[in-house]
ZALORO-578057 format. One record per residue (C-alpha): residue in three letters; y negated, x negated, z. Coordinates in pm, whole numbers. Each point is the difference from the previous one (the first is absolute). Layout:
BEGIN
[dovex "ALA", [Y, X, Z]]
...
END
This chain:
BEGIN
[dovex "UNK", [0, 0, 0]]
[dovex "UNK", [-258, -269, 135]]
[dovex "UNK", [76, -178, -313]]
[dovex "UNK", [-55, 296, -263]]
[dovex "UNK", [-315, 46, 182]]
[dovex "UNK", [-123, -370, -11]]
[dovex "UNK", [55, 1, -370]]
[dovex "UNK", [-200, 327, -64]]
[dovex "UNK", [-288, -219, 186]]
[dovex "UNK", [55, -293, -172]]
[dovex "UNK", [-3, 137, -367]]
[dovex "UNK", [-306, 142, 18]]
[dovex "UNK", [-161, -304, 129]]
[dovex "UNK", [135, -243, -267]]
[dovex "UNK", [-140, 202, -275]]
[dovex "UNK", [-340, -76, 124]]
[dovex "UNK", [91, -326, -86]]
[dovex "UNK", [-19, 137, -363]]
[dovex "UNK", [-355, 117, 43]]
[dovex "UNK", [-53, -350, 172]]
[dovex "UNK", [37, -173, -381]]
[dovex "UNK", [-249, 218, -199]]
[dovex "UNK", [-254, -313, 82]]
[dovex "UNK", [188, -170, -241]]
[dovex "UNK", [-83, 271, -277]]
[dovex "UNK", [-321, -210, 32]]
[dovex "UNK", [95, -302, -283]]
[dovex "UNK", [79, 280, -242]]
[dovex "UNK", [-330, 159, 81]]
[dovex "UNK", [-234, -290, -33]]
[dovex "UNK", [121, -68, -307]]
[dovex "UNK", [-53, 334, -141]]
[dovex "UNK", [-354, 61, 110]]
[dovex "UNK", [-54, -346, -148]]
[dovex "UNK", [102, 131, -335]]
[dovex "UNK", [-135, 370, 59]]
[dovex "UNK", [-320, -45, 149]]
[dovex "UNK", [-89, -376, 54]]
[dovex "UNK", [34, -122, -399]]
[dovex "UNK", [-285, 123, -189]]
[dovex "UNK", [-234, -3, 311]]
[dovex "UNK", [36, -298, 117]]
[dovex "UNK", [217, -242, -173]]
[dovex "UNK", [-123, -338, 137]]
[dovex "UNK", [68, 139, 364]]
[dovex "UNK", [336, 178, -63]]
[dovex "UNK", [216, -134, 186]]
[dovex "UNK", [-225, -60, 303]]
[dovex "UNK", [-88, 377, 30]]
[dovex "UNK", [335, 96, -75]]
[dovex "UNK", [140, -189, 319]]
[dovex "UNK", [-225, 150, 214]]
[dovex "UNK", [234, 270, -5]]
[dovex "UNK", [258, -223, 187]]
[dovex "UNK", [-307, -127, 160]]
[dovex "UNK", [-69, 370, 147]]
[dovex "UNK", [348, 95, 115]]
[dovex "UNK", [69, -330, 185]]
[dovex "UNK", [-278, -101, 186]]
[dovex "UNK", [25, 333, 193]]
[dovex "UNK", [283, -177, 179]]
[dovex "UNK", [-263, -223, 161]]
[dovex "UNK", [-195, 294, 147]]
[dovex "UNK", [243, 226, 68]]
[dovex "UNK", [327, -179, 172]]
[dovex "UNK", [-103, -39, 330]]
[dovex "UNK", [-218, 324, 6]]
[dovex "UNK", [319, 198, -58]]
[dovex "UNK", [241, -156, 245]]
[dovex "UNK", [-247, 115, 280]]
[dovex "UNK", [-33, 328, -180]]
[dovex "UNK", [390, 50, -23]]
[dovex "UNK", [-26, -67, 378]]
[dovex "UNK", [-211, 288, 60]]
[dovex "UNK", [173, 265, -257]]
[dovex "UNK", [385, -131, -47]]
[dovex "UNK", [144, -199, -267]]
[dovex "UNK", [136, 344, -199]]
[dovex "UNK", [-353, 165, -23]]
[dovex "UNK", [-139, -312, -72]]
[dovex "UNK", [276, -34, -309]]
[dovex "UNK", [-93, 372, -79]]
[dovex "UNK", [-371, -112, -17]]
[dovex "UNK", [67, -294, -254]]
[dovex "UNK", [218, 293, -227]]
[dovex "UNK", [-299, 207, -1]]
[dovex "UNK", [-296, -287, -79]]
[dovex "UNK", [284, -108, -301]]
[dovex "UNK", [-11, 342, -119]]
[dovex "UNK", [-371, 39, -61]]
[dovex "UNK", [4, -322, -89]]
[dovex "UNK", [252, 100, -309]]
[dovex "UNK", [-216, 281, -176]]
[dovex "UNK", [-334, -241, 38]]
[dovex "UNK", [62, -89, -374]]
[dovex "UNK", [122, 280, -139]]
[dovex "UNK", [-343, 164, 117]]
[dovex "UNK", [-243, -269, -169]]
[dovex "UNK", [191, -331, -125]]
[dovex "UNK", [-321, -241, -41]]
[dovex "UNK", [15, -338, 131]]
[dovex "UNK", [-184, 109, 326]]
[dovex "UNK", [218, 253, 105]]
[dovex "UNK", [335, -188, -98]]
[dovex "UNK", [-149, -262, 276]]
[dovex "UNK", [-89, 316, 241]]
[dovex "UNK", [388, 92, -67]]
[dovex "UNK", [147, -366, 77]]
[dovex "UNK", [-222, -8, 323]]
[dovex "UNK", [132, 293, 141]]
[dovex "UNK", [391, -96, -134]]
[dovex "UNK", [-64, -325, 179]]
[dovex "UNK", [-93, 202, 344]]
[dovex "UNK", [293, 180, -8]]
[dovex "UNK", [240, -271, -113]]
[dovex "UNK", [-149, -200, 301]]
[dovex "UNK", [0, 288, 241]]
[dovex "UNK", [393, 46, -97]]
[dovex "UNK", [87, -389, 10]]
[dovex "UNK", [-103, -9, 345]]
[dovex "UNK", [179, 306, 108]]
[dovex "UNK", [261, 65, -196]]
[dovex "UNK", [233, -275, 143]]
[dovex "UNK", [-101, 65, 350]]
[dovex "UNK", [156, 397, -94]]
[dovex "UNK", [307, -150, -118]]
[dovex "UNK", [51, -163, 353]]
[dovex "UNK", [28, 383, 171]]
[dovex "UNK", [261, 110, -228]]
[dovex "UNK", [249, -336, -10]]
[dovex "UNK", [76, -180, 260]]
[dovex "UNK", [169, -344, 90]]
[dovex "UNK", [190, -198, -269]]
[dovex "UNK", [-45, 251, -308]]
[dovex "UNK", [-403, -40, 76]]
[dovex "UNK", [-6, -278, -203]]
[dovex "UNK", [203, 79, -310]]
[dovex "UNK", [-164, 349, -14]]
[dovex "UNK", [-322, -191, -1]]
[dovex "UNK", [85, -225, -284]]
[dovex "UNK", [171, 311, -186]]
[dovex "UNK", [-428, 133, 71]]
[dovex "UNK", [-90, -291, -284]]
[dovex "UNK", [280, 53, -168]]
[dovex "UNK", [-131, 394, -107]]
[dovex "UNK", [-353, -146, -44]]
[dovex "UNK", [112, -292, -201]]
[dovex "UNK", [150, 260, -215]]
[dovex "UNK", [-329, 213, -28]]
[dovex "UNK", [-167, -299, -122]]
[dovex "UNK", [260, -82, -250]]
[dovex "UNK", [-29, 390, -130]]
[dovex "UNK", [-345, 30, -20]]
[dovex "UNK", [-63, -158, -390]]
[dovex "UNK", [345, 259, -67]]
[dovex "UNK", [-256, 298, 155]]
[dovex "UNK", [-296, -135, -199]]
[dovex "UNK", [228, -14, -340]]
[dovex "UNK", [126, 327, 70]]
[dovex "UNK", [-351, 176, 46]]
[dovex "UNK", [-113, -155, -299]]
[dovex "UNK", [267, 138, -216]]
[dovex "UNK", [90, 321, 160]]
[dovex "UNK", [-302, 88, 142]]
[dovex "UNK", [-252, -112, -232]]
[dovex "UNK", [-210, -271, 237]]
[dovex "UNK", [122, -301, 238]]
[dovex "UNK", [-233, 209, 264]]
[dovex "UNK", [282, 237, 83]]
[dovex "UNK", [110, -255, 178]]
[dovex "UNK", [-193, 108, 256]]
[dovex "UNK", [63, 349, 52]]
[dovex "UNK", [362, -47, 27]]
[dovex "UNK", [-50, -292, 259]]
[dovex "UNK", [-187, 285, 167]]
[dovex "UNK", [290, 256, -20]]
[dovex "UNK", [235, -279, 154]]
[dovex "UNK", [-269, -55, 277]]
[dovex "UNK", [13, 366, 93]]
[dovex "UNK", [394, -10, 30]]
[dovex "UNK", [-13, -243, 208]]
[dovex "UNK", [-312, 141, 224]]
[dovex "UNK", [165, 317, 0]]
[dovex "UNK", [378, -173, 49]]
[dovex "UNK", [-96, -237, 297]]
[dovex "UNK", [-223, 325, 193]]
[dovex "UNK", [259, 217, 21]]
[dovex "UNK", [237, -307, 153]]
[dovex "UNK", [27, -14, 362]]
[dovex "UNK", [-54, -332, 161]]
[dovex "UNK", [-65, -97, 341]]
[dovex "UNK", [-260, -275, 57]]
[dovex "UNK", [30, -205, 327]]
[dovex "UNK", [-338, -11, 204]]
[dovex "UNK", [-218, -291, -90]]
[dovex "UNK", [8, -270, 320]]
[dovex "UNK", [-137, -305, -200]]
[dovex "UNK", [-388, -77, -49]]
[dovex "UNK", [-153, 62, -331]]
[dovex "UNK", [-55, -295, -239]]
[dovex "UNK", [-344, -103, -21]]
[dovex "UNK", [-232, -188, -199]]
[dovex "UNK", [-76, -260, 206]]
[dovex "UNK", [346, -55, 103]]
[dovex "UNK", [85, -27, -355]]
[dovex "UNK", [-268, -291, -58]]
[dovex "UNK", [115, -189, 353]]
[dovex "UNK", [362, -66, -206]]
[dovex "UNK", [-148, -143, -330]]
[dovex "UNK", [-85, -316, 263]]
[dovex "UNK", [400, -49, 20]]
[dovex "UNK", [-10, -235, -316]]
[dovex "UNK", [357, 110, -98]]
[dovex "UNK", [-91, 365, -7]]
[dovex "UNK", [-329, -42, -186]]
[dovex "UNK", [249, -207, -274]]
[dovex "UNK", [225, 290, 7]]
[dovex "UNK", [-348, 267, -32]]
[dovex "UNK", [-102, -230, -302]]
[dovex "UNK", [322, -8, -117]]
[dovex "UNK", [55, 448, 8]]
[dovex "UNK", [-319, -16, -164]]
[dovex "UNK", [121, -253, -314]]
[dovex "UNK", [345, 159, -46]]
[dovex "UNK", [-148, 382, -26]]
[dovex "UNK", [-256, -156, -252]]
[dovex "UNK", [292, -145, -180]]
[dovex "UNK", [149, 311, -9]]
[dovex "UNK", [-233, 226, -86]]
[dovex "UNK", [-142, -294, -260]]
[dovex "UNK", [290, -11, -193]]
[dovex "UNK", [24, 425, 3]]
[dovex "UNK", [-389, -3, -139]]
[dovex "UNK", [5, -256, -231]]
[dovex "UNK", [340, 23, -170]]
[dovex "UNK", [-64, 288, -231]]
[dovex "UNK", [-332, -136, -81]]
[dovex "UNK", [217, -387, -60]]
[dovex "UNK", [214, 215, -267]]
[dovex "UNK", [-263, 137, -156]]
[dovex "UNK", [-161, -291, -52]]
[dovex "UNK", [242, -249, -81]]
[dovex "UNK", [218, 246, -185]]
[dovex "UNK", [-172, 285, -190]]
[dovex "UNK", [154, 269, 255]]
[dovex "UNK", [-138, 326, 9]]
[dovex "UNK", [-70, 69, 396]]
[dovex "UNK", [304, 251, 34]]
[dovex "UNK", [211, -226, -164]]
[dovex "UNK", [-132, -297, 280]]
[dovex "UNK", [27, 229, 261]]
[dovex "UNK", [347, -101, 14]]
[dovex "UNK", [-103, -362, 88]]
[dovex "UNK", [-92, 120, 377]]
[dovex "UNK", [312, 224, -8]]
[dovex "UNK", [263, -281, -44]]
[dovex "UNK", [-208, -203, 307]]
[dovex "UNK", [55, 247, 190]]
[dovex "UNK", [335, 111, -82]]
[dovex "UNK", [134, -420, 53]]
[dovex "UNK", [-238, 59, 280]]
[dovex "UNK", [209, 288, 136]]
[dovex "UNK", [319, -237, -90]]
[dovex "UNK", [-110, -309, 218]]
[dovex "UNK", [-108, 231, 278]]
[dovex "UNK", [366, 133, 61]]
[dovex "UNK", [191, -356, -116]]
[dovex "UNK", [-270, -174, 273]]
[dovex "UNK", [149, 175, 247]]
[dovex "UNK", [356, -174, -70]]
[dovex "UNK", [-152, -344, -63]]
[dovex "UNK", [-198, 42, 285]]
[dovex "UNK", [280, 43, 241]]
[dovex "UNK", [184, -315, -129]]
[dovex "UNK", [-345, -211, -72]]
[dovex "UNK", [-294, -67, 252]]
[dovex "UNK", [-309, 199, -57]]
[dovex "UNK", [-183, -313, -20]]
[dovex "UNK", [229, -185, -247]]
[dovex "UNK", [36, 312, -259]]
[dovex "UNK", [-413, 35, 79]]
[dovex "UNK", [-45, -355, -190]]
[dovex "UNK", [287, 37, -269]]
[dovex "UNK", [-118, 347, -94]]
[dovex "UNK", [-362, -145, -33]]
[dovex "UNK", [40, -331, -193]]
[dovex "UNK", [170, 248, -286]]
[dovex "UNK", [-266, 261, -4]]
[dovex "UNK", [-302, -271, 15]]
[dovex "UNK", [219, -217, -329]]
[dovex "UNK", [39, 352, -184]]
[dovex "UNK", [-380, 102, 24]]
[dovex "UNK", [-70, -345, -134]]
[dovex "UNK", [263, 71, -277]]
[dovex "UNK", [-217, 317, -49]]
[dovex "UNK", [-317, -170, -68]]
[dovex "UNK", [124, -112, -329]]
[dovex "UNK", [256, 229, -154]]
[dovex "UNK", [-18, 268, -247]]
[dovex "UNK", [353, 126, -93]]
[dovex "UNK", [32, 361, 161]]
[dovex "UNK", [376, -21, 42]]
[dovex "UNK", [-159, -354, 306]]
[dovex "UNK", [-269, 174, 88]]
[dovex "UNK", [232, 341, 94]]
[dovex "UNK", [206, -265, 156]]
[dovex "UNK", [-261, -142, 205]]
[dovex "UNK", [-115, 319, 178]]
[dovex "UNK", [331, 52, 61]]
[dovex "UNK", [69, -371, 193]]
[dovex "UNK", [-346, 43, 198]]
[dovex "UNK", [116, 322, 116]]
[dovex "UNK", [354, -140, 108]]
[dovex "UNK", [-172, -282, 165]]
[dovex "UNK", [-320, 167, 152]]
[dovex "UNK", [206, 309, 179]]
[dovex "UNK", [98, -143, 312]]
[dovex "UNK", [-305, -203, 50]]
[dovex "UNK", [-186, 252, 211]]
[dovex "UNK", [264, 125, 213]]
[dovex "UNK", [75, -417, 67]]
[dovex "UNK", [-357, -47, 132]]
[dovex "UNK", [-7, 319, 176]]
[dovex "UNK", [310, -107, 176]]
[dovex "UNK", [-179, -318, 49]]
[dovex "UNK", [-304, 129, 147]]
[dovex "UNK", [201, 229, 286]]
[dovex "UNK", [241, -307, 92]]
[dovex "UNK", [-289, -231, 27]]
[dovex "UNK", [-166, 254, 304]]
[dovex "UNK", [236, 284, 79]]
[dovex "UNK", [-220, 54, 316]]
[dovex "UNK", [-296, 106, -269]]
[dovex "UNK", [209, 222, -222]]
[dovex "UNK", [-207, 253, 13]]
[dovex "UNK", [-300, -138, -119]]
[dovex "UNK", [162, -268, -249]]
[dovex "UNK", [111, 321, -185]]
[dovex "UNK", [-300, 141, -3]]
[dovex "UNK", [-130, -294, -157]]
[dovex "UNK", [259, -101, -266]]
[dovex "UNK", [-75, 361, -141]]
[dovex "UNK", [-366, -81, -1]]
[dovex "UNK", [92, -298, -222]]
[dovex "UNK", [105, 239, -266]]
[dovex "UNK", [-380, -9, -89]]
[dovex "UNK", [148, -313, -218]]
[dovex "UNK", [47, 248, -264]]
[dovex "UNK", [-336, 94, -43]]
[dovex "UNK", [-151, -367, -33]]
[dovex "UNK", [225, -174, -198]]
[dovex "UNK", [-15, 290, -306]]
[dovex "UNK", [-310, -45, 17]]
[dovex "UNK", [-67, -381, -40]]
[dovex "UNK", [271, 56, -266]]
[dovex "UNK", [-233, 206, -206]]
[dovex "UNK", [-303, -244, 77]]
[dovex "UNK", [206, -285, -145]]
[dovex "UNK", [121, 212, -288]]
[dovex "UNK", [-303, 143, -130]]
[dovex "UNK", [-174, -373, 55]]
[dovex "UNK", [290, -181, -190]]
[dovex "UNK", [32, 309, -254]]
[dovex "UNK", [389, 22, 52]]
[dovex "UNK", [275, 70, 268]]
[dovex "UNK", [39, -327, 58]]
[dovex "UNK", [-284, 33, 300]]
[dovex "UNK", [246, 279, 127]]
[dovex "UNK", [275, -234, 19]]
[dovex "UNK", [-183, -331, 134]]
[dovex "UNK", [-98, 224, 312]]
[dovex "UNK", [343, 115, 43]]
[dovex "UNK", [112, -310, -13]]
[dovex "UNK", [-245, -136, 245]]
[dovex "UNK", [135, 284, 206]]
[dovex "UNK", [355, -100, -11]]
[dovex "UNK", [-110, -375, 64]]
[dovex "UNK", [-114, 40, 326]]
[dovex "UNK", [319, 223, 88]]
[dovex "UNK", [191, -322, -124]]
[dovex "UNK", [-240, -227, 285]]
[dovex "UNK", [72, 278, 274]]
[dovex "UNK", [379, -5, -70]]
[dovex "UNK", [-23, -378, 42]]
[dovex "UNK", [-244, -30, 304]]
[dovex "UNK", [169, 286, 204]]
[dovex "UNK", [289, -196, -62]]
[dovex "UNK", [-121, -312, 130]]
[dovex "UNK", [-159, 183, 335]]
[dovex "UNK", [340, 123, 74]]
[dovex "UNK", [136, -309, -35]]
[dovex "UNK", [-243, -217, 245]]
[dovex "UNK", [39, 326, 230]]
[dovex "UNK", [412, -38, -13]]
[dovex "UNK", [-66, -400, 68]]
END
């Protein structure tokens, strides 16, 4: 009985998870308005308006993290979850009501909100309706169903397109899925336990980043989302360019990254439990930082599909690793480490847009790339120097 129950709980929860990766929809998107709205108005700044988009979703992380943990104090993790649902919603139907540049931006803003107002919650939730040893694979089946929302979302776009008549109708259905889950997850009964731990706060956050180990583990959440969400903005716009694609066609390019992506992220798990975090950290990061260099120069589609697809592989453990990392380093400030590495998120909205500075200046996707790139070098240092702290600590 206890376990029928637990699994009508638990269902519910996971396809938030789904909702979770409709930020990703966000590469697709940029490259669309680009090509929609951005080409004859601006050409010479194309790129660098058209990551703004990323720029707008992501940096809500920054202001909104730590706000919402002590919000989700006061009103519960499932109303908070329920809030996120409804922001996404409105959110959704912001395009179909005026698409112009402006309001696409007013859309991503809001999308970012929510997706930040679920990140920080949604996980907590999960905790009330597993418990013990299955808390951990049900959390990692969590990205599994958002990997695979990501990976769908070019499928969605294509499918719009074709059957609907515009890539926008994309957004209404992303809407209809949000309101199955709202509706789904409020008429699910779960019991919250009574909050007995002090509410993160912003200065406590800031104390931490003088821990040098933590503030090369912030730095590094920040580089590996910008990595990520780099390679999801700029790959459509890389097969464009490089090879005559129309942008449905290289809206596949983001799908297979996310869809090796989705592949690492349940093989990591295996090679994680026979490797050290630390060791498959550096390995997994030496290949992703020679690939993107490979990337600077090729022009084959058939290597540059096949590139997305090894940065995916390579990149999809890296946050969990330095998440991990983070925790171990001061379990006695979990709370407030956590509230911090989802801060760092905010990496997605500043890499896209130095991307689009550099590829507007240089006239190419190359800028995109060299940014990236930069990204993924200093991801290579961190694997390196965290690995030589914990080796003068073990001496």
């Amino acid at each position: 009985m206890d376990k029928k129950i637990t699994l009508k709980s638990v269902l519910p929860v996971l396809f938030g998870f789904f909702v979770m990766g409709f930020c990703d929809v966000v590469g697709i998107t940029a490259t669309h308005v680009k090509e929609d709205l951005l080409g004859a108005y601006s050409p010479e700044f194309s790129d660098t308006l058209s990551n703004l988009i990323p720029v707008a979703l992501f940096s809500m992380f920054l202001i909104f993290s730590i706000p919402t943990g002590i919000l989700m104090n006061k009103i519960g993790r499932k109303k908070t979850v329920l809030l996120s649902n409804v922001i996404t919603i409105v959110a959704m139907f912001i395009p179909l009501i005026e698409y112009t540049f402006v309001m696409s931006l007013i859309a991503f803003a809001l999308l970012g909100i929510a997706n930040t107002i679920l990140q920080v919650s949604l996980n907590p939730l999960l905790t009330n309706v597993v418990k013990g040893d299955k808390l951990t694979s049900s959390l990692t089946a969590g990205q599994f169903v958002k990997a695979i929302s990501s990976f769908s979302a070019p499928f969605i776009a294509t499918f719009a397109a074709v059957a609907l008549g515009s890539w926008q109708y994309i957004f209404p259905i992303y809407a209809v899925v949000t309101v199955l889950s709202t509706v789904w997850l409020m008429f699910t009964k779960i019991e919250e336990e009574p909050v007995s731990e002090k509410a993160v706060s912003f200065s406590g956050v800031l104390a931490i980043l003088k821990d040098r180990t933590i503030l090369l583990l912030f730095l590094g959440i920040i580089f590996v989302v910008g990595v990520d969400v780099g390679i999801n903005t700029a790959s459509s716009k890389i097969l464009m360019e490089r090879c005559g694609l129309s942008s449905l066609e290289a809206g596949y390019g983001p799908s297979l990254y996310f869809a090796l992506r989705t592949i690492g992220t349940f093989l990591g798990a295996f090679f994680l439990a026979k490797y050290s975090s630390a060791r498959f950290f550096k390995i997994n990061i030496i290949v992703a930082v020679l690939t993107l260099i490979a990337l600077l120069f090729v022009s084959d589609k058939i290597a540059i599909f096949a590139i997305f697809g090894i940065i995916g592989f390579t990149i999809a453990n890296v946050f969990p690793i330095i998440f991990g990392m983070a925790i171990q380093a001061r379990p006695d400030k979990a709370n407030e480490i956590s509230g911090l590495m989802i801060t760092g998120v905010f990496g997605g909205a500043i890499i896209p847009f130095l991307m689009g500075l550099l590829s507007d200046y240089m006239g190419s996707q190359v800028g995109a790339v060299i940014v990236i790139l930069a990204s993924a070098v200093y991801l290579l240092f961190a694997a390196f120097a965290l690995s030589t702290k914990r080796t003068a600590v073990s001496s």
